[in-house]
C-alpha positions as CSV (number, residue, x, y, z in Angstrom):
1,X,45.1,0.6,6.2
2,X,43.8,-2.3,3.9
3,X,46.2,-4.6,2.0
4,X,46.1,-2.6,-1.0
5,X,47.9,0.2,0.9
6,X,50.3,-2.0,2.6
7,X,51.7,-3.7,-0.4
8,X,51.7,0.0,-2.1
9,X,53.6,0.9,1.3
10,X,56.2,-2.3,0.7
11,X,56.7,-1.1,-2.7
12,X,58.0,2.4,-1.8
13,X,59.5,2.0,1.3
14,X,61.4,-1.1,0.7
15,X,61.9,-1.5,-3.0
16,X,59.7,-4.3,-3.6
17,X,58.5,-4.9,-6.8
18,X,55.0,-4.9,-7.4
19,X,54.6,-9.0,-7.3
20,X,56.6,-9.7,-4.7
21,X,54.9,-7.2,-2.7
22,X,51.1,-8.9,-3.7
23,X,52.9,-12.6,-3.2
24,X,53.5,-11.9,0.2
25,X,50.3,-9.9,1.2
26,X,48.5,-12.4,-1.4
27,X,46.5,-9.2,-2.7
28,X,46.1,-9.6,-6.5
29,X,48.2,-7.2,-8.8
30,X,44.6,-6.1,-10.4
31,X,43.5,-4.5,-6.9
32,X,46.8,-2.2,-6.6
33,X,45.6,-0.8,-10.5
34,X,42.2,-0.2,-9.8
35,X,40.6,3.2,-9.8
36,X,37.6,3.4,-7.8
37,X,34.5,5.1,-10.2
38,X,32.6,8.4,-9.5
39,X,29.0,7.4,-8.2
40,X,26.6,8.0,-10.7
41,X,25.0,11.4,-10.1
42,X,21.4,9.8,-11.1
43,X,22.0,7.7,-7.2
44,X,21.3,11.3,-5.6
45,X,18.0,11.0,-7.3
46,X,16.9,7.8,-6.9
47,X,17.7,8.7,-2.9
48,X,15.9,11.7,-3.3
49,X,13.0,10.2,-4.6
50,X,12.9,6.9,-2.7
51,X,12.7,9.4,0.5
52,X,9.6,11.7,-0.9
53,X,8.3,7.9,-1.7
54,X,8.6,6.7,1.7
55,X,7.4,9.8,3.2
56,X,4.2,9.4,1.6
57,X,3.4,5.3,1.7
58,X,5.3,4.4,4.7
59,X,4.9,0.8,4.1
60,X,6.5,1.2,0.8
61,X,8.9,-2.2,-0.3
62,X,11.5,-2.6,-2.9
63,X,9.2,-3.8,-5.7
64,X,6.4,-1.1,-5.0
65,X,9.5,1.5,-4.8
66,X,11.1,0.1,-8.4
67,X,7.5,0.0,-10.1
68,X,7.4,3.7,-9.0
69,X,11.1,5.2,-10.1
70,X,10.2,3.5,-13.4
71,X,6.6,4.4,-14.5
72,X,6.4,7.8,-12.1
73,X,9.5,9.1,-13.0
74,X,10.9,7.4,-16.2
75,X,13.9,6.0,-14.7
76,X,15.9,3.0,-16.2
77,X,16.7,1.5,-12.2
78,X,17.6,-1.9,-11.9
79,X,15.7,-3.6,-8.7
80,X,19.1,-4.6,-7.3
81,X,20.4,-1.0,-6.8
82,X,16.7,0.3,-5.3
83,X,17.4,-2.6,-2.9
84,X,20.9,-1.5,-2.2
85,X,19.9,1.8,-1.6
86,X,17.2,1.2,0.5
87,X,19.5,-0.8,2.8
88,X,21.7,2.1,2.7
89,X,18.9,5.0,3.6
90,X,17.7,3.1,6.5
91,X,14.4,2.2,5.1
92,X,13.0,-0.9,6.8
93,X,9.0,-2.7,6.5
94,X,8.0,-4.6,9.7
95,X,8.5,-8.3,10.0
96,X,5.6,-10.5,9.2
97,X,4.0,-13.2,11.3
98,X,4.2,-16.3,9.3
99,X,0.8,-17.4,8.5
100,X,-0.5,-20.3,10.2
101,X,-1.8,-22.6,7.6
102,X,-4.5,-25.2,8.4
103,X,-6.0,-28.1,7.0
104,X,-9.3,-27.6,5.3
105,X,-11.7,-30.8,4.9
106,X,-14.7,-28.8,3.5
107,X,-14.8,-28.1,0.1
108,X,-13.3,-24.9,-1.6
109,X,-15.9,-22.1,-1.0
110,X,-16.5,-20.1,-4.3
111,X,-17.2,-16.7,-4.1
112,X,-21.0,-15.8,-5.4
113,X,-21.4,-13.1,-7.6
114,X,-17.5,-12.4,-8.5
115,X,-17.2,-9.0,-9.8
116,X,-16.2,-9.1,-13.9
117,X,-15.5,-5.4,-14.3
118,X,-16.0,-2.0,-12.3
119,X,-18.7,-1.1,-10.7
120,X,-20.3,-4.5,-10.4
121,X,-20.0,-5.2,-6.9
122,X,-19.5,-3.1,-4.1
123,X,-18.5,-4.3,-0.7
124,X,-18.4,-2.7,3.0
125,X,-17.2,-3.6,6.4
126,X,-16.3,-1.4,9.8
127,X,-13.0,-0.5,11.3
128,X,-12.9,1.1,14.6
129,X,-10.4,3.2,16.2
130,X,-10.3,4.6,19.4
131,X,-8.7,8.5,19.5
132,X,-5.8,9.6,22.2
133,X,-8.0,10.8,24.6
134,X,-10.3,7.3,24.8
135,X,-13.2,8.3,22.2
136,X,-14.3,5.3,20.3
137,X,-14.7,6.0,16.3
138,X,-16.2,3.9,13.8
139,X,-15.3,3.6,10.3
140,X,-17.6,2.3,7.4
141,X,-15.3,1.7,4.8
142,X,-17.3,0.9,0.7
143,X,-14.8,-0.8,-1.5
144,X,-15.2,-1.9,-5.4
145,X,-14.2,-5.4,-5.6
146,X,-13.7,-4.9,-9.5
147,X,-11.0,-2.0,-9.4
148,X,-9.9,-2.5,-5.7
149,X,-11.2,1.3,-5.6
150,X,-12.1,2.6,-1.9
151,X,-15.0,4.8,-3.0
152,X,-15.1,6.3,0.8
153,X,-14.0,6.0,4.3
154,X,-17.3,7.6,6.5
155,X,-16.1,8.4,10.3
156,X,-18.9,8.3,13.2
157,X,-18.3,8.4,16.8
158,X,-19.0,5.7,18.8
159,X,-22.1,3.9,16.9
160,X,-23.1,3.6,13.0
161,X,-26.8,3.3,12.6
162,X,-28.6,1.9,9.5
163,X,-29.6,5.4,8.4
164,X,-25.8,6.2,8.7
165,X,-24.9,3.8,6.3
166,X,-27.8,4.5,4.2
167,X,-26.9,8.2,3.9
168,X,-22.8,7.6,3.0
169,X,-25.0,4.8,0.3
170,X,-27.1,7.3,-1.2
171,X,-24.0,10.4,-1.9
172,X,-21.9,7.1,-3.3
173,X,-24.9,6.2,-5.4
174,X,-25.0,9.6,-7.1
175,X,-21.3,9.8,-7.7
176,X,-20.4,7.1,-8.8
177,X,-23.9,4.8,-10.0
178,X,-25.9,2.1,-8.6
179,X,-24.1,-1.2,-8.6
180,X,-25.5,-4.6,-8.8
181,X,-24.6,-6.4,-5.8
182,X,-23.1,-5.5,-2.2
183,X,-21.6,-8.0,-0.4
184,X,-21.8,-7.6,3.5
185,X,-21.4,-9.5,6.3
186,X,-24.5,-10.1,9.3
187,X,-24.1,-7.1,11.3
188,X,-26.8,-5.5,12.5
189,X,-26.4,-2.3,10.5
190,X,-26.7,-4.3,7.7
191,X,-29.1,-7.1,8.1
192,X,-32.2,-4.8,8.6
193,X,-35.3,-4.4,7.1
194,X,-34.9,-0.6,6.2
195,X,-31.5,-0.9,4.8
196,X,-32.8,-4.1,2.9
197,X,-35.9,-1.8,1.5
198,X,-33.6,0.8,0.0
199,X,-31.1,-0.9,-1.6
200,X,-34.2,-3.0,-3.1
201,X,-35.5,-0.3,-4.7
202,X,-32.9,0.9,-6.5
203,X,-32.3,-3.2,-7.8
204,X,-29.4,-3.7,-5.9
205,X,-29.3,-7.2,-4.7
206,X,-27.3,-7.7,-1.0
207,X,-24.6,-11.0,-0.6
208,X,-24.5,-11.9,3.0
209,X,-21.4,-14.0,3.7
210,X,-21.9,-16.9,6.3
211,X,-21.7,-16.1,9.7
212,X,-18.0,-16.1,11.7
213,X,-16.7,-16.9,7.5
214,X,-14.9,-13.4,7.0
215,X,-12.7,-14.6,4.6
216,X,-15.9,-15.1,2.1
217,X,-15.3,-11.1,2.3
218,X,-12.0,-11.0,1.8
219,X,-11.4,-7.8,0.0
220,X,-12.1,-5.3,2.3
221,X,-10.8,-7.1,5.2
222,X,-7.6,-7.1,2.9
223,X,-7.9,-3.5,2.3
224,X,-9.1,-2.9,6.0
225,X,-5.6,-4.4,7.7
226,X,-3.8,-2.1,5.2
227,X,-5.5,1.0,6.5
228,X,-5.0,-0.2,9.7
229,X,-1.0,-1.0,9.1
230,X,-0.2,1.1,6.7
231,X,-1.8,4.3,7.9
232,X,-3.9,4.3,11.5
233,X,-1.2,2.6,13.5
234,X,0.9,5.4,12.8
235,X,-1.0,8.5,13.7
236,X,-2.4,9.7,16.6
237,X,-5.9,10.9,16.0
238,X,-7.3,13.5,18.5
239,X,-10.9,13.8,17.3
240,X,-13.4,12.6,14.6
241,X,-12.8,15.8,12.5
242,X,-9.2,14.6,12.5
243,X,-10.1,11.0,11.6
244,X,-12.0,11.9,8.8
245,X,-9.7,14.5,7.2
246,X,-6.7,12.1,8.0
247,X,-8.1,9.3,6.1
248,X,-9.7,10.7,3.0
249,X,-6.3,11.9,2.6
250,X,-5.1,8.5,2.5
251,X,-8.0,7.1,0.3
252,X,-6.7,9.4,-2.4
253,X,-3.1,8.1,-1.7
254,X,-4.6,4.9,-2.3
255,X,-6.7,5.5,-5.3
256,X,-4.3,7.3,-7.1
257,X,-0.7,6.9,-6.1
258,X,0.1,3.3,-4.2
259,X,0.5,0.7,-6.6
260,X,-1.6,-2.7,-6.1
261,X,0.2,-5.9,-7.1
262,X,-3.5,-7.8,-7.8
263,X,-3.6,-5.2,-10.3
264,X,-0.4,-5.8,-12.0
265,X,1.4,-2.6,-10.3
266,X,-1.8,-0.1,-11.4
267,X,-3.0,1.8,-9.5
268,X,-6.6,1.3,-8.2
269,X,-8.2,5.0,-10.0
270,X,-6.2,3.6,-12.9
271,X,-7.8,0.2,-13.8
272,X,-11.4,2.2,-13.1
273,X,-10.4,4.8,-15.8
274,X,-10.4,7.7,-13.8
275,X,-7.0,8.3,-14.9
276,X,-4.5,7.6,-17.7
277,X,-1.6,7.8,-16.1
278,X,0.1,8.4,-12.8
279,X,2.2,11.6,-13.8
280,X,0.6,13.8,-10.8
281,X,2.3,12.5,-8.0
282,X,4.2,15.6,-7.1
283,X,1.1,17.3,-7.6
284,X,-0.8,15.2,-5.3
285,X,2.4,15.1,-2.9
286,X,2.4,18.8,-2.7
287,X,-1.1,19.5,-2.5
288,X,-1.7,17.4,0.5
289,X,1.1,17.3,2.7
């Protein structure tokens, strides 16, 4: 029974009046008067769609979550109540390491090349990922450092030979055009003559960061721990076929759904014009899951 209830209980029983009764409880007179609200029925769908949210980018926060109830859906939410409510449903994003900061006593490194618009400079790196029965994949993984776009996620067990790379290149180049500059780092798949000889003659000029510098790439090892956090850590993968199927669907999720905060909340397919608006999430929920 809380206060409110007791001095209410004084008040019959004993014939109290109402500020004696709050005097000695020291409960305010205002508390015994006030009516608790109905919940607003829009909270049932804010909940709703917070969960179809979270089912889809599991690594979804607060201000991600807010930015999507108001531009996907058209609701007027205030940040406090989506944080109250995800509080209240359970959701929860992993703890981050604080990042160890160091001294630097070189000067700032400037990146060479920076990309002014889309399609200006292209990027690539590998992730690898091992299956649930031991089998060792490799993914080359092409980003657009002008949009944030992944243009594609190529699977390949075990190894990822130069003609591999130049093959996912040439589909890329006919889809989407030839940009001007790819920055890589020294690998050997990409610091070889016959990779060096195509991309020449189509006039694409290659930026090879420094060695052991991966940060001079920083963009697609950015986007590289978020498919790793955000999306590979939580599956198991049981084949290459799987791999590949499993993460094109996420590229798409990226592309056209998750929101990027570089990008002021837009969406990467968004700044790149390949879409106006975001207004096809449940399509894209419903179609792929």
């Amino acid at each position: 029974m809380t206060e409110s209830q007791e001095a209410l209980a004084l008040l019959e029983d004993r014939g109290l009046s109402e500020r004696r009764a709050c005097q000695a409880l020291a409960v305010h007179r205002s508390s015994l008067r006030y009516e608790p609200r109905p919940e607003d029925p829009l909270n049932a769908v804010i909940r709703y769609n917070m969960l179809e949210v979270a089912s889809v980018l599991r690594h979804c926060g607060t201000p991600k979550m807010a930015w999507l109830l108001k531009n996907q859906w058209g609701m007027t939410v205030n940040h406090k109540r989506v944080e109250r409510m995800y509080d209240e449903l359970g959701l929860r994003l992993p703890q981050k390491e604080p990042r160890k900061r160091y001294l630097s006593l070189e000067p700032a490194w400037e990146r060479p090349c920076p990309a002014e618009g889309p399609n200006e400079v292209w990027t690539m790196d590998f992730v690898h990922v091992m299956t649930h029965h031991g089998l060792k994949l490799r993914l080359l993984t092409v980003l657009d450092e002008g949009t944030r776009e992944c243009l594609d996620i190529c699977v390949r067990k075990r190894s990822f030979t130069s003609k591999a790379v130049i093959e996912a290149l040439d589909e890329l180049f006919q889809e989407y055009g030839v940009p001007q500059y790819i920055r890589v780092d020294n690998g050997p798949e990409f610091a070889n003559k016959l990779l060096q000889k195509f991309l020449a003659d189509l006039g694409v000029k290659v930026i090879y960061i420094d060695p052991g510098c991966p940060w001079q790439n920083g963009f697609i090892e950015s986007f590289n721990g978020k498919l790793r956090i955000e999306f590979l850590d939580g599956e198991i993968i049981l084949s290459g076929f799987e791999c590949q199927v499993l993460v094109d669907w996420w590229r798409q999720v990226y592309n056209w759904i998750r929101p990027h905060r570089s990008l002021g909340g837009k969406a990467p397919a968004v700044l790149a014009g390949r879409t106006t608006s975001l207004d096809s999430w449940r399509l894209w929920t419903n179609a792929l899951n």
